[in-house]
DOKE-151279 format. One record per residue (C-alpha): residue in three letters; x, y, z. Coordinates in nm, 4 decimals. Example, Ala and Ser with C-alpha at 12.3 -4.5 7.8 and 13.67 -1.06 7.14 Angstrom:
<pt residuo="ALA" c1="1.2300" c2="-0.4500" c3="0.7800"/>
<pt residuo="SER" c1="1.3670" c2="-0.1060" c3="0.7140"/>
END
This chain:
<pt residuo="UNK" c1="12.0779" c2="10.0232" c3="7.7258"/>
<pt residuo="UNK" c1="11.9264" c2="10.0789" c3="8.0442"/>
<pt residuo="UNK" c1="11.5719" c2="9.8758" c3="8.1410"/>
<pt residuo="UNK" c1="11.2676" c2="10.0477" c3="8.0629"/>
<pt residuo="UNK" c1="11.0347" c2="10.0452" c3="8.4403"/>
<pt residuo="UNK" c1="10.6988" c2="10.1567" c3="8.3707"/>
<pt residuo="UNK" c1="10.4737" c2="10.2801" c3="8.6294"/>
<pt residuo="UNK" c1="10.1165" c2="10.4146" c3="8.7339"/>
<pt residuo="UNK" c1="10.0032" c2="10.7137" c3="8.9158"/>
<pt residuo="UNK" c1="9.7364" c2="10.7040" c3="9.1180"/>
<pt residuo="UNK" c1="9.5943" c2="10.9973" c3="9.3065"/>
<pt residuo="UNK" c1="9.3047" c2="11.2252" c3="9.2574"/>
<pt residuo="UNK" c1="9.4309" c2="11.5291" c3="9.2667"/>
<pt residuo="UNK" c1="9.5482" c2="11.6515" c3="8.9420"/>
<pt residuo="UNK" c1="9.8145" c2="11.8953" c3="9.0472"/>
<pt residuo="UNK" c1="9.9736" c2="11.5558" c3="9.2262"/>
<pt residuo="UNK" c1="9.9643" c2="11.3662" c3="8.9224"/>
<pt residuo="UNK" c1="10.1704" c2="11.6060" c3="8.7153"/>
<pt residuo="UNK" c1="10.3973" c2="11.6806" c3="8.9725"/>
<pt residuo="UNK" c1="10.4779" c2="11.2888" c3="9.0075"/>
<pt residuo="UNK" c1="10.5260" c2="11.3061" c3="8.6265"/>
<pt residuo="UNK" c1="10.7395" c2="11.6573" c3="8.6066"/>
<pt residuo="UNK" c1="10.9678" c2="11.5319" c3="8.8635"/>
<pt residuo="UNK" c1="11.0210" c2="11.1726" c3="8.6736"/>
<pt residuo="UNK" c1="11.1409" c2="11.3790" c3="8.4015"/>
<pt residuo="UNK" c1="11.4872" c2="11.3263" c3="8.5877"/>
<pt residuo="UNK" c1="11.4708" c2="10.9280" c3="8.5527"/>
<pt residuo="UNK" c1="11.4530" c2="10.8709" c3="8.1656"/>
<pt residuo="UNK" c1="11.4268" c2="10.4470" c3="8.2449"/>
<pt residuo="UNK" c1="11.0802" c2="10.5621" c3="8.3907"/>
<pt residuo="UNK" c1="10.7825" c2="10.5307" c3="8.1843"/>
<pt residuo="UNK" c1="10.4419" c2="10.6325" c3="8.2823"/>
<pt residuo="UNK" c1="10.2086" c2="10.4158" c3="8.1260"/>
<pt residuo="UNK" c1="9.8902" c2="10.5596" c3="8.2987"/>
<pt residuo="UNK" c1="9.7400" c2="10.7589" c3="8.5305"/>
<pt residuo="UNK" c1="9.4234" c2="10.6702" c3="8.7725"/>
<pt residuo="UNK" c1="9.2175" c2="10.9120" c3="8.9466"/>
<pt residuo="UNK" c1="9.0570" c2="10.6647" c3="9.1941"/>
<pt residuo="UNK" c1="9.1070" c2="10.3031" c3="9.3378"/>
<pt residuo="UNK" c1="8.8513" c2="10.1162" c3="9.1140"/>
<pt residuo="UNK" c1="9.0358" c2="10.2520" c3="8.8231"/>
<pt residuo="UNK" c1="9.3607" c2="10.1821" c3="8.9572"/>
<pt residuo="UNK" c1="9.2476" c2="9.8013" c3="9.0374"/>
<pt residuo="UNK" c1="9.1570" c2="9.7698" c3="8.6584"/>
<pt residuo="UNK" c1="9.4749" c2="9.9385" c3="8.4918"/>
<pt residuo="UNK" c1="9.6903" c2="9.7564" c3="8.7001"/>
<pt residuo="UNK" c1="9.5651" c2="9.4322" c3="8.6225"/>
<pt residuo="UNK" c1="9.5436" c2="9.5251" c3="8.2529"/>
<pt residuo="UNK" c1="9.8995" c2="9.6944" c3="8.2272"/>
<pt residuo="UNK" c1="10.1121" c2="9.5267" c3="8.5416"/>
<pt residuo="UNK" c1="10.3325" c2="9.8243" c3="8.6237"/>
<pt residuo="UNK" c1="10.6728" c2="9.7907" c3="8.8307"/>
<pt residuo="UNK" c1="10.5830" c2="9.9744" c3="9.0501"/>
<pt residuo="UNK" c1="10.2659" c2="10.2743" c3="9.1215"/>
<pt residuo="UNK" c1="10.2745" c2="10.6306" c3="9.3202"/>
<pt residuo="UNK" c1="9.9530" c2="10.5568" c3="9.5173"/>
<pt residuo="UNK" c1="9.7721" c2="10.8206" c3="9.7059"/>
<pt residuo="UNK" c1="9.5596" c2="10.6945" c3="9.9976"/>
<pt residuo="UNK" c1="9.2877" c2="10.9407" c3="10.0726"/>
<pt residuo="UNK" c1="9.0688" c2="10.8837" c3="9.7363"/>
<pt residuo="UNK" c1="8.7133" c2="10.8812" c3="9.7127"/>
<pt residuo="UNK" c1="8.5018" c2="10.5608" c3="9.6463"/>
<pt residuo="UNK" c1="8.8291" c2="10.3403" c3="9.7179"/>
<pt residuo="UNK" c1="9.0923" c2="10.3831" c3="9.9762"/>
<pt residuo="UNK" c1="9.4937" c2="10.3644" c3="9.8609"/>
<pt residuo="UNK" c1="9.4674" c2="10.0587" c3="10.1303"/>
<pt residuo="UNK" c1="9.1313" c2="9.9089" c3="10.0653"/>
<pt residuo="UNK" c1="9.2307" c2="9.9087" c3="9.6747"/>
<pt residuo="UNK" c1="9.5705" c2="9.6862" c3="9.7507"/>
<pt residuo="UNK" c1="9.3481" c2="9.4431" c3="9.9772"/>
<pt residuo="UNK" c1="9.2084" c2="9.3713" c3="9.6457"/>
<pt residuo="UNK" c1="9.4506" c2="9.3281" c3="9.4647"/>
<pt residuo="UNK" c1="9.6576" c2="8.9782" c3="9.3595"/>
<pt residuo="UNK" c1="9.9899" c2="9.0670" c3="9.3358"/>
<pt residuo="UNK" c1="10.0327" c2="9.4444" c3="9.4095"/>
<pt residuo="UNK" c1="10.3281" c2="9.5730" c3="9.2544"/>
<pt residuo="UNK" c1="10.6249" c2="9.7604" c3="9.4546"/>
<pt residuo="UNK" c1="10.4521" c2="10.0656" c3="9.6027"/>
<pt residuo="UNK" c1="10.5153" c2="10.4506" c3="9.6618"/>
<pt residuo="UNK" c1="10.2894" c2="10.6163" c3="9.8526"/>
<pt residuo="UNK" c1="10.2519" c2="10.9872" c3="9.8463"/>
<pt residuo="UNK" c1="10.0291" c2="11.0867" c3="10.0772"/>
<pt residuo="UNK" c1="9.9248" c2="11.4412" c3="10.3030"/>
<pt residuo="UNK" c1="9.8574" c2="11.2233" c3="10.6102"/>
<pt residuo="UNK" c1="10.1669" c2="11.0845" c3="10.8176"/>
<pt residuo="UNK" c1="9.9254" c2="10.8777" c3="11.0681"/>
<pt residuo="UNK" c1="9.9586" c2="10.6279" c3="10.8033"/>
<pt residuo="UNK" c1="10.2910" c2="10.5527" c3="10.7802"/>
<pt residuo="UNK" c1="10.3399" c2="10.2550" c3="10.9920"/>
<pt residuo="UNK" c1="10.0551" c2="10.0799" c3="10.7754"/>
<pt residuo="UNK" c1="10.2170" c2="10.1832" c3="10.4619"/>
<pt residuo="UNK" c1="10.5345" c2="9.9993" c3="10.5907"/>
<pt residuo="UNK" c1="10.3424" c2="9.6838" c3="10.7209"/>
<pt residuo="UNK" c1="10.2210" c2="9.6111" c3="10.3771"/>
<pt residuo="UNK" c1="10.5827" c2="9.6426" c3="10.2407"/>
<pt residuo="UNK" c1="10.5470" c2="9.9999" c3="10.0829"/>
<pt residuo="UNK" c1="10.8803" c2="10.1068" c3="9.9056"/>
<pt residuo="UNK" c1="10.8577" c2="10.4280" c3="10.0274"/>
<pt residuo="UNK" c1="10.6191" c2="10.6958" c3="10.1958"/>
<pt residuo="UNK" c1="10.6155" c2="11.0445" c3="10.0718"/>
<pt residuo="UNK" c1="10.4686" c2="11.2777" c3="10.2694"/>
<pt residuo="UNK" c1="10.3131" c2="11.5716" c3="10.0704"/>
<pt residuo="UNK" c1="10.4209" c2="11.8416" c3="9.9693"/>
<pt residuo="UNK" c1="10.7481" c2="11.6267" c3="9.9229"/>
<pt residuo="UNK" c1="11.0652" c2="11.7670" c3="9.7959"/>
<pt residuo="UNK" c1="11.2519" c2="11.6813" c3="9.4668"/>
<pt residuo="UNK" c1="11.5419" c2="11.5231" c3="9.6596"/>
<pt residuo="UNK" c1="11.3236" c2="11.3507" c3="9.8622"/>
<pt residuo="UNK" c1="11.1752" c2="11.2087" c3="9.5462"/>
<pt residuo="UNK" c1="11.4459" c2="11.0937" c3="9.3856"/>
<pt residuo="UNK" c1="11.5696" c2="10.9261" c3="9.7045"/>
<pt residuo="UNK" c1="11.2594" c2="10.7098" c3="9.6674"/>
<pt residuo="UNK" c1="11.2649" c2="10.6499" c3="9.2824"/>
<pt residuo="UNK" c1="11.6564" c2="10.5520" c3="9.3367"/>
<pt residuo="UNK" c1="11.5486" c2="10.2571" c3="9.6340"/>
<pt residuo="UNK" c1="11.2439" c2="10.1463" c3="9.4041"/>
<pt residuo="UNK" c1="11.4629" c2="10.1067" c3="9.1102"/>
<pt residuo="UNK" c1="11.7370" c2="9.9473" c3="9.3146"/>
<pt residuo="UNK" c1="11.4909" c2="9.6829" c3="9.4580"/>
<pt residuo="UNK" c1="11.3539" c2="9.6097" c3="9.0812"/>
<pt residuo="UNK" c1="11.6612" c2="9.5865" c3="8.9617"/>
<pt residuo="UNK" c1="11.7974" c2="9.2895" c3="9.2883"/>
<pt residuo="UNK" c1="11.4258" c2="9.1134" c3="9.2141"/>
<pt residuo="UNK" c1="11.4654" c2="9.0701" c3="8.8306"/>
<pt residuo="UNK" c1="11.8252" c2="8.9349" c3="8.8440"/>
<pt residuo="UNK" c1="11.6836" c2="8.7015" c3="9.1794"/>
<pt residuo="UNK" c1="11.4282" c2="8.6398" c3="8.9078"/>
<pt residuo="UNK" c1="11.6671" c2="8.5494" c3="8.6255"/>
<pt residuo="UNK" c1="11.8535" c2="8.3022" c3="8.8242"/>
<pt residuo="UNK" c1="11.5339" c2="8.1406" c3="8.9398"/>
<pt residuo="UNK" c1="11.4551" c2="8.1083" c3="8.5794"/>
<pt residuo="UNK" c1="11.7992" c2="7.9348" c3="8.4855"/>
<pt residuo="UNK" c1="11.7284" c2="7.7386" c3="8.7917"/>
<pt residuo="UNK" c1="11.4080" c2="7.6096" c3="8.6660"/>
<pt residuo="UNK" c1="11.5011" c2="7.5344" c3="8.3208"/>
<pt residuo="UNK" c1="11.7831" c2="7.2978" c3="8.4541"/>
<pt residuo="UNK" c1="11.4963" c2="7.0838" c3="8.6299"/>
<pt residuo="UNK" c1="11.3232" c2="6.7885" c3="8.5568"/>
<pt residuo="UNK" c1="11.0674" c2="6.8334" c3="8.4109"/>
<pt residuo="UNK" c1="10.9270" c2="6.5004" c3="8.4212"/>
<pt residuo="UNK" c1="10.9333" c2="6.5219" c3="8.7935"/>
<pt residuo="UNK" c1="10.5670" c2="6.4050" c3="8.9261"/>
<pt residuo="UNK" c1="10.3565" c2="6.5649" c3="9.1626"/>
<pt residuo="UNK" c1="10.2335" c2="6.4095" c3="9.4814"/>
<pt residuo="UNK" c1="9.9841" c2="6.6520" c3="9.5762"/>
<pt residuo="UNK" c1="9.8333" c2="6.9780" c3="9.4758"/>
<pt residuo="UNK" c1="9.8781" c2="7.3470" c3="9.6314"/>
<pt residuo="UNK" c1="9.6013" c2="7.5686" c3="9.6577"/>
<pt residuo="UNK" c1="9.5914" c2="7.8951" c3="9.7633"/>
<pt residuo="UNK" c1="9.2605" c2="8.0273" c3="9.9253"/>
<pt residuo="UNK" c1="9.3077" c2="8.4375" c3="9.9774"/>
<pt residuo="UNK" c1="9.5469" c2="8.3676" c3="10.2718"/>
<pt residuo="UNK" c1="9.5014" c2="7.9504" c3="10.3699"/>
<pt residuo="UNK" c1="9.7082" c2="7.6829" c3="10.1368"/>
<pt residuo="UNK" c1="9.4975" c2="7.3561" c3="10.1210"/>
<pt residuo="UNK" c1="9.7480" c2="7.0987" c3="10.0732"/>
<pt residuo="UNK" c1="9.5425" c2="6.8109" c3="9.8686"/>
<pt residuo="UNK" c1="9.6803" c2="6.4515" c3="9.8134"/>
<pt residuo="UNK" c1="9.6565" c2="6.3306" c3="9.4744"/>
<pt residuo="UNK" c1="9.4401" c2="6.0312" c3="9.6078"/>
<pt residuo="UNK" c1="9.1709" c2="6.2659" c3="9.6749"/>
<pt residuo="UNK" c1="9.1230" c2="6.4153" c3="9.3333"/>
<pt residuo="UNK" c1="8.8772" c2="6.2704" c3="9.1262"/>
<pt residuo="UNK" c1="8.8596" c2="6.5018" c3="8.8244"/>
<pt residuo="UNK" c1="9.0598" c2="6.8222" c3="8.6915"/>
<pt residuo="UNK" c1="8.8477" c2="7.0485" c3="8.4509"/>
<pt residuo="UNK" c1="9.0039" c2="7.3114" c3="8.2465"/>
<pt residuo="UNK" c1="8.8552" c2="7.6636" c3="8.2653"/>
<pt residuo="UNK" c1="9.0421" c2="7.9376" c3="8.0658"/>
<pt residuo="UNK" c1="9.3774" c2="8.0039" c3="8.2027"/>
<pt residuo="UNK" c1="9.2981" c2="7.8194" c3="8.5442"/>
<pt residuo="UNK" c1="9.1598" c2="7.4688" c3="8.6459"/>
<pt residuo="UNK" c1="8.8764" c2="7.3545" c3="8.8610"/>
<pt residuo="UNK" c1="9.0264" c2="7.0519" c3="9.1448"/>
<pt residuo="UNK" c1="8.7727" c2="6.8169" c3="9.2071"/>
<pt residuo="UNK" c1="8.7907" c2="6.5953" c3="9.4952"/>
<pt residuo="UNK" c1="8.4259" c2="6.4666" c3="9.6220"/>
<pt residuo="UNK" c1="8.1988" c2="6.7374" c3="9.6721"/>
<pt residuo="UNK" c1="8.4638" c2="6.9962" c3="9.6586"/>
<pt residuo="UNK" c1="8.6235" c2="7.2245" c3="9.4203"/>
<pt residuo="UNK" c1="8.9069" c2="7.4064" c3="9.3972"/>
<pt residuo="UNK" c1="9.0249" c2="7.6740" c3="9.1326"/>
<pt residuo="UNK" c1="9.3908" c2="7.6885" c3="9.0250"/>
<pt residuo="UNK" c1="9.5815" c2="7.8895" c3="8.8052"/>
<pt residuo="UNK" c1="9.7695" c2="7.6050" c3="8.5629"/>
<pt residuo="UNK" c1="9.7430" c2="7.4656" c3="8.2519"/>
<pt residuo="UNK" c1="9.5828" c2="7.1223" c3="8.1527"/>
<pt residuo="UNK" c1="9.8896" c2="7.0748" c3="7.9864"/>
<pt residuo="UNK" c1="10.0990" c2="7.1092" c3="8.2974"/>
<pt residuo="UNK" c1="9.8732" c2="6.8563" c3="8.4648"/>
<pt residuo="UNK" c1="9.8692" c2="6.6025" c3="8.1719"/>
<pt residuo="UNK" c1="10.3066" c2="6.6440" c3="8.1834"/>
<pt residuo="UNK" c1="10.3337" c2="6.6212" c3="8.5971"/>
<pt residuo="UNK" c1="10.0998" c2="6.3198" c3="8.6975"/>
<pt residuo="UNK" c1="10.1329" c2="5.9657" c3="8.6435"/>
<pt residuo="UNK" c1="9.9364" c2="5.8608" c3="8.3742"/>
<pt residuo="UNK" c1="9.7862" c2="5.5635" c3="8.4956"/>
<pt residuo="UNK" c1="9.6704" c2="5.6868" c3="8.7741"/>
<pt residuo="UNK" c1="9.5240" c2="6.0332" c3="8.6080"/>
<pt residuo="UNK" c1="9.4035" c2="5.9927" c3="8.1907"/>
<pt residuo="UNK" c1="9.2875" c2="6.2741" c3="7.9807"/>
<pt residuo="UNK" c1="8.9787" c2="6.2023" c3="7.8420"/>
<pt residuo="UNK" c1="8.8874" c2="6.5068" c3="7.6469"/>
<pt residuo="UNK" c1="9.0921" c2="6.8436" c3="7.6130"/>
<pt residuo="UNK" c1="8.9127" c2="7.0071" c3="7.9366"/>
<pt residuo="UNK" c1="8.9013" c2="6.6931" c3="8.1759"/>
<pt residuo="UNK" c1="9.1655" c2="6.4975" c3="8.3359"/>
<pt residuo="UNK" c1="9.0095" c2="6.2053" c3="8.5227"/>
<pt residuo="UNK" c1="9.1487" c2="5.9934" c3="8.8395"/>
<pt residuo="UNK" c1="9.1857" c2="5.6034" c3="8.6824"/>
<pt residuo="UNK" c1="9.0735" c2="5.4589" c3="9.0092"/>
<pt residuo="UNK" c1="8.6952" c2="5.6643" c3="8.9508"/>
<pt residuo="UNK" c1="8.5735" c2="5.5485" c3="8.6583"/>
<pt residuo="UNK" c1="8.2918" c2="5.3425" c3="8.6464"/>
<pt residuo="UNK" c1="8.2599" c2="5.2441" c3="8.2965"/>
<pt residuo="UNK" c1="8.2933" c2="5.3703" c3="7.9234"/>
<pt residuo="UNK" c1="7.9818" c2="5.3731" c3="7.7236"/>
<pt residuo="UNK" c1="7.9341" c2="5.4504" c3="7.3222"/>
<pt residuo="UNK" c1="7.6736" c2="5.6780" c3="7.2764"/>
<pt residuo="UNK" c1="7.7267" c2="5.6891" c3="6.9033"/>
<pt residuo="UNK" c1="8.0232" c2="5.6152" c3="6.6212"/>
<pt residuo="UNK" c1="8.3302" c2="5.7612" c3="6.7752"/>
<pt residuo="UNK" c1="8.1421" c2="5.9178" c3="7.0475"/>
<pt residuo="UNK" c1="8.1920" c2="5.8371" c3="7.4253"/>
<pt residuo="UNK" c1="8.0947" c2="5.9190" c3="7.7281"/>
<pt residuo="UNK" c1="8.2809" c2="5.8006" c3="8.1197"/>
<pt residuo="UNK" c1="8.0657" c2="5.7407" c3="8.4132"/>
<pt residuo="UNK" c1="8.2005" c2="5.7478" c3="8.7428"/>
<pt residuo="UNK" c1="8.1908" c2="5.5711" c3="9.0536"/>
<pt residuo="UNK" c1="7.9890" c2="5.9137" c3="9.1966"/>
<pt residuo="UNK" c1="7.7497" c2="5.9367" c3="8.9162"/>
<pt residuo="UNK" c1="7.9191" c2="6.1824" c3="8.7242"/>
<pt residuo="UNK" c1="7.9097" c2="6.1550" c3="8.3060"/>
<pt residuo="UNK" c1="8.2012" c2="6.3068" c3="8.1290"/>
<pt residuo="UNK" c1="8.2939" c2="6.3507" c3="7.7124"/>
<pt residuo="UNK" c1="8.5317" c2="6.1439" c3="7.5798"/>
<pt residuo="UNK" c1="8.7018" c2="6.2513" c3="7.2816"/>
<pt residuo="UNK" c1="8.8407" c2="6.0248" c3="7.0424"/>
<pt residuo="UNK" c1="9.1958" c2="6.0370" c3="7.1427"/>
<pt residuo="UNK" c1="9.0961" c2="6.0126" c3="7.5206"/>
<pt residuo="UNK" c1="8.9384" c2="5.6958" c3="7.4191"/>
<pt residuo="UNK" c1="9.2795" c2="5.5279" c3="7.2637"/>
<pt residuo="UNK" c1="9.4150" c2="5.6574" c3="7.6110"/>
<pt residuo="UNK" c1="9.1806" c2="5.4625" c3="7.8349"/>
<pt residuo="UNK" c1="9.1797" c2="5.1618" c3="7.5960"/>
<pt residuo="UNK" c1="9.5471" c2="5.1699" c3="7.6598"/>
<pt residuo="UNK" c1="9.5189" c2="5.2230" c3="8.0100"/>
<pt residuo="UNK" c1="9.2361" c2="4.9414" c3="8.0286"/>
<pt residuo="UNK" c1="9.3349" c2="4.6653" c3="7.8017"/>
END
């Protein structure tokens, strides 16, 4: 059973749309999952849905084909079909599958479906030995800094630097002085890769450096609270107390 690709057209020009769509007709593993008349709504599907790959038109209104992908996280792979060739050389430079140049013939098409595919199809099994690669890993390995990526600079922080780690949905706020930095990671994949003296978790959305706490009041029964050595006051659940009394004793 062949993989299922889904995919997004966006373009607004109605007559391009169902062209895109009559001549997918010929690749059955090709789903279209939605179709976008502008760049704002393309932005917003394709973060909702996360298509293998789009048809992306780059004259739009509102929202250029370009100025939507500068916006965008992880763009997936891209065909752009397009009445302007002066664009070409950009559509290549930001790794653009292919570049169809309306009105664009069937063969011409499929040629262009057939390399997408063929590229999806190399990246997931790259992907599925990266996987097996992973899972044969140890885990318990421990980290000895932090990666975080800024847009397009990597700050590279040292683990003596951060002070607290706060959890904040699917992402984490870095604290180191007067400094924050958001990363997308779990708590729990904090709490499993540092060394736990040196980083305990007091309560289920903070992670705290050993070396910056102050001291451990009771406020009431069962109910604490950590000061540290830069004024800041923290919760302290229950559990994260047994931790530090551990850590402490």
């Amino acid at each position: 059973m062949k993989h299922k690709y889904c995919v997004i057209i966006i373009d607004d020009e109605q007559l391009a749309r169902q062209l895109v769509k009559k001549y997918l007709e010929d690749f059955p593993e090709v789903e279209v999952i939605a179709e976008c008349e502008n760049g704002f709504e393309g932005i917003k599907v394709i973060q909702e849905k996360k298509p293998d790959f789009i048809f992306l038109d780059i004259q739009m209104p509102k929202l250029s084909g370009f100025e939507m992908l500068e916006l965008l996280e992880n763009p997936p792979e891209i065909i752009f079909t397009t009445a302007y060739d002066q664009y070409a050389i950009k559509a290549f430079e930001l790794n653009a599958v292919d570049y169809l140049l309306k009105p664009f013939s069937i063969e011409r098409f499929r040629s262009a479906v057939t390399k997408t595919l063929e590229k999806l199809t190399n990246e997931k099994q790259r992907d599925v030995s990266y996987n097996v690669l992973l899972s044969t890993k140890n885990t318990d390995e421990k980290l000895d800094k932090i990666l975080i990526k800024d847009g397009t600079k990597i700050h590279v922080i040292p683990l003596e630097e951060v002070e607290i780690i706060e959890a904040q949905d699917d992402y984490v706020f870095v604290h180191t002085g007067n400094t924050k930095y958001l990363k997308q990671k779990t708590m729990k994949y904090f709490e499993e890769h540092l060394d736990q003296t040196d980083f305990v978790r007091v309560h289920r959305s903070f992670i705290v450096a050993s070396k910056a706490i102050k001291q451990i009041d009771l406020l009431e029964k069962e109910s604490y609270r950590v000061t540290l050595h830069n004024g800041k006051k923290l919760p302290v659940s229950k559990t994260g107390y047994q931790k530090l009394k551990e850590l402490f004793k």
